[in-house]
DRENDO-1510 file (C-alpha; in Angstrom, 1 decimal, always signed):
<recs>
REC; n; res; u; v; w
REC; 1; UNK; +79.4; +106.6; +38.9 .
REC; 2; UNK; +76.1; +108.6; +38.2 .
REC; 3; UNK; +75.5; +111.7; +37.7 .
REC; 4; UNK; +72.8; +114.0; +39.2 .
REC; 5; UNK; +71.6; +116.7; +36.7 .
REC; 6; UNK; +68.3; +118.2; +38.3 .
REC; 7; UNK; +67.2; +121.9; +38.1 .
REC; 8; UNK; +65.3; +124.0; +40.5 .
REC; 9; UNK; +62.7; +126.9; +39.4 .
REC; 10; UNK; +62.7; +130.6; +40.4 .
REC; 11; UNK; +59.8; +129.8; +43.1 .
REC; 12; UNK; +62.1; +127.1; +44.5 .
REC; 13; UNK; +65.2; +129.4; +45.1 .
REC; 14; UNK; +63.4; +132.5; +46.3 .
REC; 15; UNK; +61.6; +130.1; +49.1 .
REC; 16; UNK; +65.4; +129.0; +50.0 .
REC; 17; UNK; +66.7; +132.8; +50.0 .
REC; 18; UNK; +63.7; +133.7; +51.9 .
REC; 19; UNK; +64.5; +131.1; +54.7 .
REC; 20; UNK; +64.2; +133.2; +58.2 .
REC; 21; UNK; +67.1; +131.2; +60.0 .
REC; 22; UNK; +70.2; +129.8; +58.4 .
REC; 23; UNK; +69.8; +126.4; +60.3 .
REC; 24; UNK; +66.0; +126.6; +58.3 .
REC; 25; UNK; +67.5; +127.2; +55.5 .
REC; 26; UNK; +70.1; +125.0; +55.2 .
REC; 27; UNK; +67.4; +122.1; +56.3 .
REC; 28; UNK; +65.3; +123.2; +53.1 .
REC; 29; UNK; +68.2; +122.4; +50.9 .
REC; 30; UNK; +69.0; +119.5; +52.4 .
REC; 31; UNK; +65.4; +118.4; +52.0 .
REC; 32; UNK; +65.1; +119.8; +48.3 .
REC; 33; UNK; +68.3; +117.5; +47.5 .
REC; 34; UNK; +67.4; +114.8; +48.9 .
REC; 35; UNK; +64.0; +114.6; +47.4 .
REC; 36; UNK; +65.4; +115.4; +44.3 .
REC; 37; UNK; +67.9; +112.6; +44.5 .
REC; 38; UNK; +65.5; +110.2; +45.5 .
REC; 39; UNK; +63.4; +111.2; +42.5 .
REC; 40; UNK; +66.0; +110.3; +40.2 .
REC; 41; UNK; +66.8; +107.1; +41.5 .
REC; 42; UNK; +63.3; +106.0; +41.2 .
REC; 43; UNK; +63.5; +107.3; +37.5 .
REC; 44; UNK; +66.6; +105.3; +36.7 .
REC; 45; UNK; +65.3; +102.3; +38.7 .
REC; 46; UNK; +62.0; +102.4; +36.1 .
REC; 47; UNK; +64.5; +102.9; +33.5 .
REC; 48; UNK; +61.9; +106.0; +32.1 .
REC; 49; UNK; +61.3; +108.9; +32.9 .
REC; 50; UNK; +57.8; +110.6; +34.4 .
REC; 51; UNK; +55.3; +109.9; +31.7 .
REC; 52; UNK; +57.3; +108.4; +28.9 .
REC; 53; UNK; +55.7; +105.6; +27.2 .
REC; 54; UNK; +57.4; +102.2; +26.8 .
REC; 55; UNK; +55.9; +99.2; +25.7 .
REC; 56; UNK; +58.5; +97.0; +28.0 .
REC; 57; UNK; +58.4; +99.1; +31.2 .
REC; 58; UNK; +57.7; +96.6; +34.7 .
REC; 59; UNK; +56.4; +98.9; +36.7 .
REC; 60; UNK; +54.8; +102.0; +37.3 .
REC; 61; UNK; +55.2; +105.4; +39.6 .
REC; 62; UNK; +53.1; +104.9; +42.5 .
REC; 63; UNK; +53.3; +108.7; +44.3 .
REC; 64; UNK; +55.1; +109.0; +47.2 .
REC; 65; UNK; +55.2; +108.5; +51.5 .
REC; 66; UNK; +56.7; +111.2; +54.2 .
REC; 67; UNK; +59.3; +110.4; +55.9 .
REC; 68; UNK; +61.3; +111.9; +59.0 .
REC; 69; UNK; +64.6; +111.8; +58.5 .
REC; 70; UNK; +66.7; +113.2; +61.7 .
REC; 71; UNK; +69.9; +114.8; +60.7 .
REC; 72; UNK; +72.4; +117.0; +62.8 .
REC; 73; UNK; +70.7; +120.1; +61.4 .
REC; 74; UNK; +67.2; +119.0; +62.6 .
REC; 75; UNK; +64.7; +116.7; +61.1 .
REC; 76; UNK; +64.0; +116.8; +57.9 .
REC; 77; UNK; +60.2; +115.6; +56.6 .
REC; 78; UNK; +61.3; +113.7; +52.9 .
REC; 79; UNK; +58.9; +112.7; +50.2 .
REC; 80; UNK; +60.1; +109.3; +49.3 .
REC; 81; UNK; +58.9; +107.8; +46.1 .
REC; 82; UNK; +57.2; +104.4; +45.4 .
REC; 83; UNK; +57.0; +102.1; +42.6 .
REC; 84; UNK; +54.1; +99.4; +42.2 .
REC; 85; UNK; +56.0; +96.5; +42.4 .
REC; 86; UNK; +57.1; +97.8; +46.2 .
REC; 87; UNK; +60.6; +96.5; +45.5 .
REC; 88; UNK; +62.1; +100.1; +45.0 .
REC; 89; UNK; +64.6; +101.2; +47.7 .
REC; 90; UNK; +66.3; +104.1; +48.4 .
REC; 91; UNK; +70.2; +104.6; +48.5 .
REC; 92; UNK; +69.5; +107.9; +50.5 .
REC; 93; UNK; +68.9; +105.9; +54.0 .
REC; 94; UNK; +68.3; +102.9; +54.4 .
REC; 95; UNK; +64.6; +100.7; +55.3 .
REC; 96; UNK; +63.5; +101.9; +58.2 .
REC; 97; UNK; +66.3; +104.2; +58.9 .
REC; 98; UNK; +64.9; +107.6; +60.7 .
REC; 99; UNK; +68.4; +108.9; +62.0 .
REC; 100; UNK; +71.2; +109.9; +60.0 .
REC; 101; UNK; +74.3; +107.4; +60.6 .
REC; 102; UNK; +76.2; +110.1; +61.9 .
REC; 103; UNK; +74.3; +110.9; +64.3 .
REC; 104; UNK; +73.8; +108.2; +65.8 .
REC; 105; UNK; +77.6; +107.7; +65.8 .
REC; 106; UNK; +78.0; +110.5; +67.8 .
REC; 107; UNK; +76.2; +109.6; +70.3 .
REC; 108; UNK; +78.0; +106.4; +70.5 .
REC; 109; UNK; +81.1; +108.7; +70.6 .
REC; 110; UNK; +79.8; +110.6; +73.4 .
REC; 111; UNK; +78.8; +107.6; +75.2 .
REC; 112; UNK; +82.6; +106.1; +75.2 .
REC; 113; UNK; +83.9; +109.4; +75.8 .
REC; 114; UNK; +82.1; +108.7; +79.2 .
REC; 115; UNK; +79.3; +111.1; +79.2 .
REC; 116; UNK; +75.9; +109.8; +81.0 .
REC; 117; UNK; +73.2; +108.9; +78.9 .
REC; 118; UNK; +70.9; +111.5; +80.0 .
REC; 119; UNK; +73.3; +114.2; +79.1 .
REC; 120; UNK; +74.0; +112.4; +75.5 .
REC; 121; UNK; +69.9; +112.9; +75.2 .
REC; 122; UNK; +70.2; +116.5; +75.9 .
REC; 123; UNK; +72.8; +117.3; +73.7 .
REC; 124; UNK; +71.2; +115.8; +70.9 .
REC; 125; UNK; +68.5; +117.4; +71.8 .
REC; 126; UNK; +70.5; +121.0; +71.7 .
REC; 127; UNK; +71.7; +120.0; +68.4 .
REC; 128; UNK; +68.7; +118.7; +66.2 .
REC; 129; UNK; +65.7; +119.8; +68.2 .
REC; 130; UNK; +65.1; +115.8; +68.5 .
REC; 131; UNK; +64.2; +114.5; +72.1 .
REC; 132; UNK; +65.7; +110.9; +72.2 .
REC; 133; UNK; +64.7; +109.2; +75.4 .
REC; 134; UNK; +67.7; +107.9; +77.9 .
REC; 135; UNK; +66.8; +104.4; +77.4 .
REC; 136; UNK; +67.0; +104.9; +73.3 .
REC; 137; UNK; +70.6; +105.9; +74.4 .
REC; 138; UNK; +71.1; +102.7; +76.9 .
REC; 139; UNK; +69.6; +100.5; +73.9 .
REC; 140; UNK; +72.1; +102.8; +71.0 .
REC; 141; UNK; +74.5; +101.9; +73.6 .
REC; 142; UNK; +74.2; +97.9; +74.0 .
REC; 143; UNK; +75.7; +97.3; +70.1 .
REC; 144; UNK; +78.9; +98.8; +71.7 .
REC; 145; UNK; +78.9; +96.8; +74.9 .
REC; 146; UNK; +80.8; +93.2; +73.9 .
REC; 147; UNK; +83.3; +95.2; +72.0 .
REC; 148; UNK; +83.6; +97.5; +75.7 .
REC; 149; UNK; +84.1; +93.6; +77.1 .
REC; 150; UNK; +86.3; +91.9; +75.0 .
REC; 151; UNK; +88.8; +95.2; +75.2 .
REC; 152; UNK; +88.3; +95.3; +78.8 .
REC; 153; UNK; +89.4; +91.8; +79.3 .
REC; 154; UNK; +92.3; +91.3; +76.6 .
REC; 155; UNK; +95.3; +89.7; +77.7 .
REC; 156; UNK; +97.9; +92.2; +78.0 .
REC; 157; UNK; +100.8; +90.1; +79.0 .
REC; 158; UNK; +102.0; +89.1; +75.9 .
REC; 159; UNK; +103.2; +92.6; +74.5 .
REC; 160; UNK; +105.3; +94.8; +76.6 .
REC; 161; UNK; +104.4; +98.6; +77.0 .
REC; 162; UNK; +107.2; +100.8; +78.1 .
REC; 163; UNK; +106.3; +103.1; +80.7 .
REC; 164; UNK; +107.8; +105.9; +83.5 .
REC; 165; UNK; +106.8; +106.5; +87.0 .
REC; 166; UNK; +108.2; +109.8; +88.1 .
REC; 167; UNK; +107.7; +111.3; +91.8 .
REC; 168; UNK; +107.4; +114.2; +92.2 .
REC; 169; UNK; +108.1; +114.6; +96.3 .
</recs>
């Protein structure tokens, strides 16, 4: 297991006691750590850290892309970093992942709970400040759709389920 040792300056934690709204604050954390994280992984992938010198290093530092990252808090906008040889990765999300899975699993929750997917859209919407369009919902919705038929149309008769009927007239 690793361990994440990073530090953050005096400028850094005023900005995140400054925060005007807790739900802003706790999104500049999130971002902070995640950057943060990201940075070291990129420093152990390259086996060096930022401008150490080795004479058997592969690759190089290469800056870094934004990247929205939807979480239940609200997006976050991440600085992911890059490598030369392209074939660094992340283990924060993974390629091409914009939502967090969580997310996403809720609304796949809310969807079997039986809730339509327009008002799956708006809740998410409520909760992260995201607009996700019904048919994103419909298409979220699809993966869960052969598991939905093959438990719909189980055979039953082979196990016995006790039961009661009770009247009540």
């Amino acid at each position: 297991m690793t361990q994440l040792h990073f530090t953050l300056n005096i400028e850094d934690i005023q900005n995140l006691i400054n925060a005007e709204v807790k739900n802003d604050m706790a999104k500049t954390i999130l971002t902070k750590l995640f950057n943060e994280l990201m940075e070291k992984e990129r420093d152990e992938y390259l086996e060096n850290e930022a401008y150490q010198r080795d004479p058997n290093r592969s690759t190089y530092r290469n800056g870094y892309y934004e990247r929205d990252y939807t979480t239940k808090i609200g997006t976050l906008t991440l600085r992911v970093p890059r490598t030369r040889d392209g074939k660094f990765s992340t283990e924060v999300f993974e390629r091409y992942q914009r939502n967090e899975k969580a997310l996403l699993a809720t609304m796949l929750e809310m969807y079997v709970q039986g809730v339509s997917t327009r008002k799956v859209s708006k809740v998410i919407e409520n909760m992260c400040g995201k607009t996700y369009s019904k048919s994103f919902v419909s298409s979220l919705t699809k993966e869960l759709d052969e598991e939905v038929k093959l438990w719909r149309n189980s055979d039953l008769s082979g196990t016995k389920y006790p039961y009661l009927i009770v009247d009540v007239v």
